[in-house]
C-alpha positions, 0 to 999 in steps of 0.5 A: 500500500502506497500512502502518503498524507496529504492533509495532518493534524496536530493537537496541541495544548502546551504540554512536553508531548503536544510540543514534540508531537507539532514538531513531528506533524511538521517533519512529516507535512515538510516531508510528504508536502502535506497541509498542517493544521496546528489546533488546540482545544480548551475545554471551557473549566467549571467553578474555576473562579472558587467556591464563594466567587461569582462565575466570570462573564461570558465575555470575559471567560472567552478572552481568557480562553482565547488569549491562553490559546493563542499564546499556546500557538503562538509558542508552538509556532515559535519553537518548531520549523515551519519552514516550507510548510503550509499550515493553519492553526485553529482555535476550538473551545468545547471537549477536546476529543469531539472537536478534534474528531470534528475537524478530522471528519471536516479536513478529510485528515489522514494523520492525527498527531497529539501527545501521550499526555497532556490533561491534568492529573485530576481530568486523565483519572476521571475522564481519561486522556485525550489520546486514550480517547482518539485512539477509540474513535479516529478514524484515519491513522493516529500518532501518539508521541510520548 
């Protein structure tokens, strides 16, 4: 079988592993002349302003959202070569595996790349990892990179 991608995906979120698993993804897009796209998914956090604390306004819980998702593409864009690669980067807000399955299914992607690792302690106990989940439910070839 003769494969070769033509459109790849990377997730990313600030961790070690995404860090490694963008700088893989643009190897391998540089490598096969393949469109990258560089995405990061933020799950919107529940009661994060404290027990006693009113909840943000929803303006202001998407800025934040939106500014902590452009510093991590921005600094994945920073410290991996894009040289000669084509590529987009796009922000979801909402759980990480359906958005990155959605974008998978809308970009007609032959490659997912993410990292091992990424979620918090806490999340990866009780929900398990982003990574563990594709794994279940992509449907083209995933990479997981430790």
């Amino acid at each position: 079988m003769d494969w070769t991608p033509s459109v790849i995906i990377a997730a990313v979120d600030g961790s070690e592993q995404s860090d490694r698993a963008a700088a893989l993804a643009a190897s391998l897009a540089r490598t096969h002349d393949a469109r990258l796209i560089l995405v990061t998914v933020v799950r919107p956090p529940e009661g994060w302003w404290g027990v006693t604390g009113e909840p943000p306004t929803p303006a202001a819980l998407s800025e934040a959202l939106i500014t902590g998702q452009k510093r991590i593409l921005s600094e994945v864009e920073k410290n991996i070569d894009l040289h000669d690669v084509e590529y987009t980067t796009i922000e979801e807000l909402g759980d990480p595996t359906s958005a990155i399955l959605a974008l998978s299914e809308r970009e007609r992607a032959d490659l997912l790349i993410v990292g091992r690792r990424g979620a918090g302690v806490v999340e990866r106990m009780v929900i398990g990892s982003v990574a563990d989940r594709l794994a279940h439910h992509a449907r083209c070839p995933l990479l997981i990179v430790p």
